[in-house]
C-alpha positions as CSV (number, residue, x, y, z in Angstrom):
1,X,-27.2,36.3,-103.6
2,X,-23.2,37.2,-103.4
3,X,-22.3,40.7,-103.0
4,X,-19.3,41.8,-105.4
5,X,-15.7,42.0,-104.1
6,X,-15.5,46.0,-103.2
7,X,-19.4,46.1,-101.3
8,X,-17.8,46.7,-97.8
9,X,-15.0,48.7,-98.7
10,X,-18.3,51.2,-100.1
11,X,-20.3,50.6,-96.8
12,X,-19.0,53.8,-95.2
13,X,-19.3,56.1,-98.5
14,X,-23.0,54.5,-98.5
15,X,-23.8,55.0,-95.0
16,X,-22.3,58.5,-94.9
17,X,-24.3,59.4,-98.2
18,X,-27.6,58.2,-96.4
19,X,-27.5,60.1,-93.7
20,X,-26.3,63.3,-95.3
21,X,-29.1,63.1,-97.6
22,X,-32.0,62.0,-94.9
23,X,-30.9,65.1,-92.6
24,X,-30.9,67.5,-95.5
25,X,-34.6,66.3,-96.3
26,X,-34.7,66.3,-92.7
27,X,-34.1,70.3,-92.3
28,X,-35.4,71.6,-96.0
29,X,-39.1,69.5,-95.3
30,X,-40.1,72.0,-92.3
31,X,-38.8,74.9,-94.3
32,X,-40.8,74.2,-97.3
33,X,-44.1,73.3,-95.0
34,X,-44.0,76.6,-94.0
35,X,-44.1,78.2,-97.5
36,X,-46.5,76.5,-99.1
37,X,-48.5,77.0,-96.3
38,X,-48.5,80.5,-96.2
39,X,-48.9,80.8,-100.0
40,X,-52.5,78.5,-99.5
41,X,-50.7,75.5,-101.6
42,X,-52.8,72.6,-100.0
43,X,-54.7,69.8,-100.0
44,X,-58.3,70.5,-98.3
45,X,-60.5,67.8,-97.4
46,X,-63.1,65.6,-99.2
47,X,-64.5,62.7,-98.9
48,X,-62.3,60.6,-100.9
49,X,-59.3,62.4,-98.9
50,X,-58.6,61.0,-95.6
51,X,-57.1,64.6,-94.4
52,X,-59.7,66.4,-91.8
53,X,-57.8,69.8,-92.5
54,X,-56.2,71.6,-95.1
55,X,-52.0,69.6,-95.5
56,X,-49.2,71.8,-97.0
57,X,-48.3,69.6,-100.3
58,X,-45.2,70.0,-102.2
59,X,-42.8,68.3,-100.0
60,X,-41.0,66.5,-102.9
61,X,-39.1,69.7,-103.5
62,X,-37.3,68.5,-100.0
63,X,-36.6,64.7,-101.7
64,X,-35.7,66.1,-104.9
65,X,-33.5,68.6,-103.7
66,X,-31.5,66.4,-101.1
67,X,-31.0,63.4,-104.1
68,X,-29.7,66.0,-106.3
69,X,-27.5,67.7,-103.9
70,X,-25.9,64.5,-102.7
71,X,-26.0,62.5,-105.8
72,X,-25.5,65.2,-108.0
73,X,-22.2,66.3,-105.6
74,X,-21.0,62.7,-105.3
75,X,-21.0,62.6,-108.7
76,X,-19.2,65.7,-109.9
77,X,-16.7,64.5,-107.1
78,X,-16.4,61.2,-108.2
79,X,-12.8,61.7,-109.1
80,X,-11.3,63.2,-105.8
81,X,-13.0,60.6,-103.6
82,X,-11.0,57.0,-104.2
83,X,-14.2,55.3,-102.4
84,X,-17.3,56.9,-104.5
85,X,-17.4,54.3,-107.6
86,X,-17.2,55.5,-111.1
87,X,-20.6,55.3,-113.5
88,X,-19.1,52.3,-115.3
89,X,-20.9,51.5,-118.2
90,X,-23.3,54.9,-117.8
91,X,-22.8,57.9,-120.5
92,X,-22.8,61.6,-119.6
93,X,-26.5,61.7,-121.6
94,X,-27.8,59.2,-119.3
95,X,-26.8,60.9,-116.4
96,X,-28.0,63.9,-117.4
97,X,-31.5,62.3,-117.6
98,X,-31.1,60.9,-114.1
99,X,-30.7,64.1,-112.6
100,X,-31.4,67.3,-115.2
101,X,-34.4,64.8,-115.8
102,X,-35.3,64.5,-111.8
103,X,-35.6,68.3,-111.4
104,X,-37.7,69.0,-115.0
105,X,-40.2,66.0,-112.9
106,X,-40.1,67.8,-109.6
107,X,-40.3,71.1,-111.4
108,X,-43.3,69.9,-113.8
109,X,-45.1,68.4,-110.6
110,X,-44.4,71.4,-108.8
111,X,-46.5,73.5,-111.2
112,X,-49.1,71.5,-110.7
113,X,-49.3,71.7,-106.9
114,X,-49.3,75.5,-107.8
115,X,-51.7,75.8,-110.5
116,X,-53.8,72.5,-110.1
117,X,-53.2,71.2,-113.7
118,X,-56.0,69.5,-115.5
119,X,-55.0,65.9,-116.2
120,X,-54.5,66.4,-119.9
121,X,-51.5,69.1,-119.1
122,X,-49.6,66.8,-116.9
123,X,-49.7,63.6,-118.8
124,X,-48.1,65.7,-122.0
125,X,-45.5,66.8,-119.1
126,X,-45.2,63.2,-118.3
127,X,-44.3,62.6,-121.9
128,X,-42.4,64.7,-122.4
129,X,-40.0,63.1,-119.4
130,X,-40.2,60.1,-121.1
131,X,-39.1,61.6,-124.9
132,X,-36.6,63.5,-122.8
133,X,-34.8,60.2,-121.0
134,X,-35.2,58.3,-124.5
135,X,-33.1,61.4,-126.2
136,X,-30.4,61.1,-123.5
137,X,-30.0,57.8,-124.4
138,X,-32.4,55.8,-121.7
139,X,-33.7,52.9,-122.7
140,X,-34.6,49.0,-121.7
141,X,-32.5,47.2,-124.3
142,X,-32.7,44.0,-122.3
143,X,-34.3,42.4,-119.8
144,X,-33.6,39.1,-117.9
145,X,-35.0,36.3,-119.1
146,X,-38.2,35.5,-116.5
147,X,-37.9,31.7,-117.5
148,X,-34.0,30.9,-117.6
149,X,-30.5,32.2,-117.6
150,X,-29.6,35.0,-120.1
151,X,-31.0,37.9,-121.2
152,X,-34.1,39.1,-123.9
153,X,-32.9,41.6,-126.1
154,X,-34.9,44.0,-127.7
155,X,-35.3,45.8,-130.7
156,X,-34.6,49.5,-131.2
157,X,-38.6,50.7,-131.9
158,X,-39.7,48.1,-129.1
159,X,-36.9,49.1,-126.7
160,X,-38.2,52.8,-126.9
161,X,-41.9,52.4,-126.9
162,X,-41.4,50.2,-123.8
163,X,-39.0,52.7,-122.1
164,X,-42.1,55.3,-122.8
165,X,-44.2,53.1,-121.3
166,X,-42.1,52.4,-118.4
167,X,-41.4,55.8,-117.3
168,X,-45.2,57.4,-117.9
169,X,-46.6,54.0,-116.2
170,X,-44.4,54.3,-113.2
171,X,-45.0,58.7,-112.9
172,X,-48.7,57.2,-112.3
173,X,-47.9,54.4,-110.3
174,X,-46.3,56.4,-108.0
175,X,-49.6,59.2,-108.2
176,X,-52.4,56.4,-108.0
177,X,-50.8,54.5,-104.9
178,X,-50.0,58.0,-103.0
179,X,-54.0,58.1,-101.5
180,X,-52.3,57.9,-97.7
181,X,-50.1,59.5,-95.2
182,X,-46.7,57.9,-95.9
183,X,-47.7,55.3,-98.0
184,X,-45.7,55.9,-101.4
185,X,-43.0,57.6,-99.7
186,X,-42.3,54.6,-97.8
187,X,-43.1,51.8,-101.2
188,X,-40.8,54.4,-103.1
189,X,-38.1,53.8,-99.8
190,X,-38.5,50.0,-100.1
191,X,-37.9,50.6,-104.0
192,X,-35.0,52.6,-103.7
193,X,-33.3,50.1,-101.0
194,X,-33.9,46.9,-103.0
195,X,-32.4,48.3,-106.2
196,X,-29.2,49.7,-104.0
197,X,-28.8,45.9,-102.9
198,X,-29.3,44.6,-106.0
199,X,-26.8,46.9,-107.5
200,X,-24.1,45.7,-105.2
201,X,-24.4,41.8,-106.2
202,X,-22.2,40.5,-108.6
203,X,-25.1,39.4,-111.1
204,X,-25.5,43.6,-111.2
205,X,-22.2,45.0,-110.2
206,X,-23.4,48.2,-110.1
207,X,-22.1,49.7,-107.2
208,X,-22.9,53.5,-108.6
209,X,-25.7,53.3,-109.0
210,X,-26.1,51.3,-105.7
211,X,-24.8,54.5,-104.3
212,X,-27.7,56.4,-105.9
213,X,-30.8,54.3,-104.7
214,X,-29.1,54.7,-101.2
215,X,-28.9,58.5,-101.5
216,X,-32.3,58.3,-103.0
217,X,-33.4,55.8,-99.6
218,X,-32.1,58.4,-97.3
219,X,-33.9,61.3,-98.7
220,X,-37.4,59.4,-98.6
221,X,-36.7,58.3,-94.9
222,X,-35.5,61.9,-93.8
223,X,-39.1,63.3,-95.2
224,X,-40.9,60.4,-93.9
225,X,-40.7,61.4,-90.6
226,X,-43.3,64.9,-91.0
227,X,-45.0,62.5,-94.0
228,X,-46.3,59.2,-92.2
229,X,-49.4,59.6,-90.6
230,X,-50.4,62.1,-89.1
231,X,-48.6,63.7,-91.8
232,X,-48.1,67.2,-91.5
233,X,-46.9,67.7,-95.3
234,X,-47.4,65.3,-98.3
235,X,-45.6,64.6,-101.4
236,X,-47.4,66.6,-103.7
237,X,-47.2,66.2,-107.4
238,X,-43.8,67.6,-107.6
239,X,-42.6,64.6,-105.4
240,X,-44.6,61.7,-106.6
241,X,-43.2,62.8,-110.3
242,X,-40.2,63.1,-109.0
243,X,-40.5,59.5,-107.6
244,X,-41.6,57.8,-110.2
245,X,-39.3,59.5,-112.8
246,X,-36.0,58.8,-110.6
247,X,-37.1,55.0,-109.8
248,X,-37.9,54.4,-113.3
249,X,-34.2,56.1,-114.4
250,X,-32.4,53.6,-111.7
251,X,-34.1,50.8,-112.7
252,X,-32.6,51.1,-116.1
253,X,-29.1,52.6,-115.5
254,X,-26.1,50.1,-115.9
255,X,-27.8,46.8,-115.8
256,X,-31.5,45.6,-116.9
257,X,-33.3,45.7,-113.2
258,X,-36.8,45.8,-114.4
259,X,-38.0,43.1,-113.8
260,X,-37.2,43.3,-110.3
261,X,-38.5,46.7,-110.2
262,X,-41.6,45.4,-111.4
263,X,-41.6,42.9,-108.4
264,X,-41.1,44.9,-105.8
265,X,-43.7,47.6,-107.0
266,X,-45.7,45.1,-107.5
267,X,-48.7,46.6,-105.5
268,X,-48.7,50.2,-107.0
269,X,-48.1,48.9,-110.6
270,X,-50.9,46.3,-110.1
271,X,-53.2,49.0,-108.6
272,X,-52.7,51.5,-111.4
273,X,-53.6,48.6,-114.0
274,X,-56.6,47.7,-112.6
275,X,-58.4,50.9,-111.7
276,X,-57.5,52.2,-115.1
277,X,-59.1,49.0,-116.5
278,X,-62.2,49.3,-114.6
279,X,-62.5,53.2,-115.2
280,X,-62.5,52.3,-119.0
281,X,-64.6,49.0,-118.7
282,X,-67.2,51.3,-117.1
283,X,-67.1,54.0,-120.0
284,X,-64.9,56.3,-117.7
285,X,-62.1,58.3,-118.1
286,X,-59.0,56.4,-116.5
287,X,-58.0,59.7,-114.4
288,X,-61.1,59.8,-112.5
289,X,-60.5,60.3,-109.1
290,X,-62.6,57.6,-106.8
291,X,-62.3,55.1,-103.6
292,X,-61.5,52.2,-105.6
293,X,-57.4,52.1,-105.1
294,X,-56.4,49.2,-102.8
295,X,-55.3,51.6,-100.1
296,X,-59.2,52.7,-99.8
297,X,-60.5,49.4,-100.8
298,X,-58.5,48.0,-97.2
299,X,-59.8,50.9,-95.2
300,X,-63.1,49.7,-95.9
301,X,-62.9,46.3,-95.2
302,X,-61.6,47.8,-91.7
303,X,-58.0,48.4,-91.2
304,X,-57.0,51.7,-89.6
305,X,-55.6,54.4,-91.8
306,X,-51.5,52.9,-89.8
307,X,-51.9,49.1,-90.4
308,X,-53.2,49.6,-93.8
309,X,-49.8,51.7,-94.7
310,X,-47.9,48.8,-92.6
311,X,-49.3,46.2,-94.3
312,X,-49.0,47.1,-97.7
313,X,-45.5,48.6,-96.4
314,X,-44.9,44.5,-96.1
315,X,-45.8,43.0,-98.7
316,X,-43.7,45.1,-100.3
317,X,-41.0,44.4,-98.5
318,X,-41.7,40.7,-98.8
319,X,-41.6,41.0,-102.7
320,X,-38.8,43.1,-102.3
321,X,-36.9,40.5,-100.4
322,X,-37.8,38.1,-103.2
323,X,-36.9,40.0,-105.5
324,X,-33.1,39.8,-104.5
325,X,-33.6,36.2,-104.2
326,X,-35.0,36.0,-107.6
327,X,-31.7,37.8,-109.2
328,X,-29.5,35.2,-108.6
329,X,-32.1,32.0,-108.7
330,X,-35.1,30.8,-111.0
331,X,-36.7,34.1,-112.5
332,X,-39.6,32.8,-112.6
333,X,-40.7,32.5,-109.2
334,X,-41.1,36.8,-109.6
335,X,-43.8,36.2,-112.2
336,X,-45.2,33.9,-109.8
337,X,-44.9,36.1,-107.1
338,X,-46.4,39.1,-109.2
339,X,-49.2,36.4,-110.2
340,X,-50.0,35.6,-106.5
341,X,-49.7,39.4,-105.2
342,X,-52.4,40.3,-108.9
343,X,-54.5,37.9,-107.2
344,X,-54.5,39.1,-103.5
345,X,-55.5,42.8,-104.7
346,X,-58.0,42.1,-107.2
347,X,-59.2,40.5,-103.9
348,X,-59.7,43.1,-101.9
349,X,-60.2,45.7,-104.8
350,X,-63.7,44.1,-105.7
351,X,-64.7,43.9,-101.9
352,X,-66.4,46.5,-100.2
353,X,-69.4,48.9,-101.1
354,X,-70.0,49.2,-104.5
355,X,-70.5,53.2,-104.3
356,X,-66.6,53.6,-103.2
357,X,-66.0,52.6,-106.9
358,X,-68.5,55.3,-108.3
359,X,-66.4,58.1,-109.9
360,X,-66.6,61.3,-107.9
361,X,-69.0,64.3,-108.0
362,X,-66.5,67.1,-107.5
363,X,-64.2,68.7,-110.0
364,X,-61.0,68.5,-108.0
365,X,-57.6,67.6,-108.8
366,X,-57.3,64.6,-111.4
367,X,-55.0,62.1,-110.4
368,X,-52.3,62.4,-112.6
C-alpha cells in the first residue's frame, strides 16, 4: 500500500476536520437526547430488544448534522483553504447527492422514528434515495477486477440497477446489523476509516473524498461515546439511513471502492442476505423482526451484550485491514476473505435455539 505524494501535507486538515466534527456530535448528541425524550420518541423494551427501559432514538440527526456542517463547510471553502483538496474528478450533481442526499436520508429516517413507519413506507423512501443519487449522476460504472489487474466496466442499464441495489442493500445493512448498543455505529466508524485510507493511496488518489470518510469517522466516534453500551441514545432510523446512504455515496465517489466496501462490511452485508433468505425460504416476509441476526445469534451462544459488539467490532477491522491490503495486491484474496467470513456467520447464525429464529408475535416497528 503507498500513500500518494501530498497524504502528510493533508494530515493536519484531516486531523483538525475529525475532531471538529466528533465534538460537534459530541455537544449536539446530549441536546437532542433530551428532546426526543421529552416528546416520548423511544424505543421501549421487548423481548427481542436488549434495552430494559425506554432509550431516546434519533441520535443520527447529531451524525448527520456534524458530517454536513464540516463536510458540507470544507467543501464550500474548498477554495480559500490551500490544504482542503479539490473534488477532482467529482461533478456538482454528485455532490449534491452526497450531502442534499444525506439529509433527505436522515430526514426520511427521522420521520420514521416519529411516526413509526410501516415497512412498505420506508423502503419506497429508500428508493427513492437511490432514484435520487442515480439522477445526480451516482453510479458504479466500474469495479476492480476481483481476479487481476484492471478494471470491469459496466453497462449503462446494469451500472444503474446495481447502483439501486447498492444503496437500498446497504440503507438495510446498516438497519438489520444495528440490534445492539454501539454496534453499527462503530462497523459504520470502521467503514468510514478504511475508505479515508484507501482514498489517500495512489491506486485511489482520492484525497477528497479521504477528507470526507474522516469527517464522517469523527462524527460516528463523537456519538459513540453516549451510544456504546450502556447507551443512553441510539441511532434511530434517521441515523442508520443516514449511514447507510452516506457509506454507500463514498464508496462510489471518485474511484470504484466497492469492492472493498463490500469487504469490510462484510458482516452486516452477509447478515442482511441471509436472514432475508431464510425469512423467504420460510414463507415470511423478509422485514420480519426476529432473534435470528448474528448479533443475537452470538448472545445466545453466550457472549455478553460488550464482547459480542468487540468481537464483531474485529473482525471488521481485520477485513478492513485486508481490505487495504487487497487494493494494491491479488483481489482475490477479498472474495476469499468474504467466502471465509460467509462461512463463519452462517456458523453461528444456524446455532442456538430454534425459537430465536421464529418471527415475532408483536406488531412493532419493522426493521426497515
Amino acid at each position: 500500500m503507498t500513500f500518494i505524494s501530498g497524504a502528510a501535507a493533508t494530515l493536519p486538515l484531516l486531523v483538525g476536520a475529525f475532531v471538529a466534527s466528533a465534538v460537534i456530535a459530541l455537544v449536539l448528541t446530549p441536546a437532542i437526547r433530551a428532546v426526543v425524550g421529552r416528546r416520548g420518541i423511544v424505543d421501549a423494551p421487548n423481548h427481542r430488544r436488549v434495552n430494559t427501559s425506554p432509550v431516546p432514538r434519533g441520535g443520527g440527526i447529531a451524525v448527520a448534522a456534524a458530517f454536513l456542517l464540516v463536510g458540507g463547510g470544507l467543501t464550500v471553502l474548498q477554495g480559500e483553504m490551500a490544504s482542503m483538496p479539490s473534488p477532482a474528478g467529482i461533478t456538482t450533481g454528485q455532490l449534491g447527492a452526497l450531502f442534499a442526499g444525506g439529509a433527505l436520508a436522515a430526514f426520511i429516517g427521522a420521520v420514521d422514528d416519529v411516526f413509526d413507519l410501516r415497512a412498505r413506507w420506508q423502503f419506497l423512501g429508500q428508493i427513492a434515495l437511490a432514484v435520487f443519487a442515480v439522477i445526480l449522476g451516482i453510479g458504479v460504472v466500474v469495479v476492480s477486477n476481483p481476479f487481476g489487474p484492471g478494471l470491469v466496466v459496466f453497462a449503462t442499464p446494469f451500472a444503474v440497477a446495481f447502483t439501486m441495489v447498492w444503496i437500498v442493500g446497504m440503507l438495510n445493512s446498516m438497519n438489520f446489523i444495528d440490534g445492539l448498543d454501539g454496534l453499527s455505529t462503530g462497523i459504520a466508524l470502521i467503514a468510514a476509516l478504511t475508505l479515508g485510507t484507501l482514498s489517500l493511496t495512489s491506486v485511489v488518489n482520492q484525497p477528497y473524498v479521504a477528507v470526507l470518510c474522516i469527517v464522517l469517522a469523527g462524527a460516528l466516534l463523537g456519538f459513540l461515546r453516549f451510544n456504546f453500551q450502556p447507551a443512553s441514545i441510539f441511532q434511530g432510523t434517521s441515523g442508520v439511513m443516514f449511514m447507510g446512504y452516506t457509506l454507500a455515496i463514498l464508496s462510489i465517489l471518485g474511484a470504484a471502492k466497492v469492492v472493498v466496501a463490500i469487504l469490510v462490511l462484510g458482516v452486516p452485508i452477509i447478515d442482511t442476505f441471509w436472514v432475508i433468505v431464510r425469512r423467504l425460504l420460510s414463507g415470511r416476509s423478509p422485514f420480519t423482526p426476529d432473534r435470528g441476526h448474528i448479533h443475537h445469534r452470538l448472545l445466545d451462544l453466550g457472549l455478553s451484550h460488550r464482547n459480542t459488539v468487540l468481537l464483531i467490532y474485529g473482525i471488521c477491522a481485520a477485513l478492513g485491514v485486508m481490505s487495504l491490503v487487497v487494493s494494491s495486491a491479488t483481489q482475490i484474496y477479498a472474495f476469499l476473505g468474504a467466502l471465509v467470513a460467509f462461512g463463519v456467520a452462517l456458523f453461528l447464525l444456524t446455532r442456538g435455539p430454534r425459537e430465536a429464529l421464529e418471527p415475532d408475535s408483536y406488531e412493532g416497528e419493522p426493521e426497515v
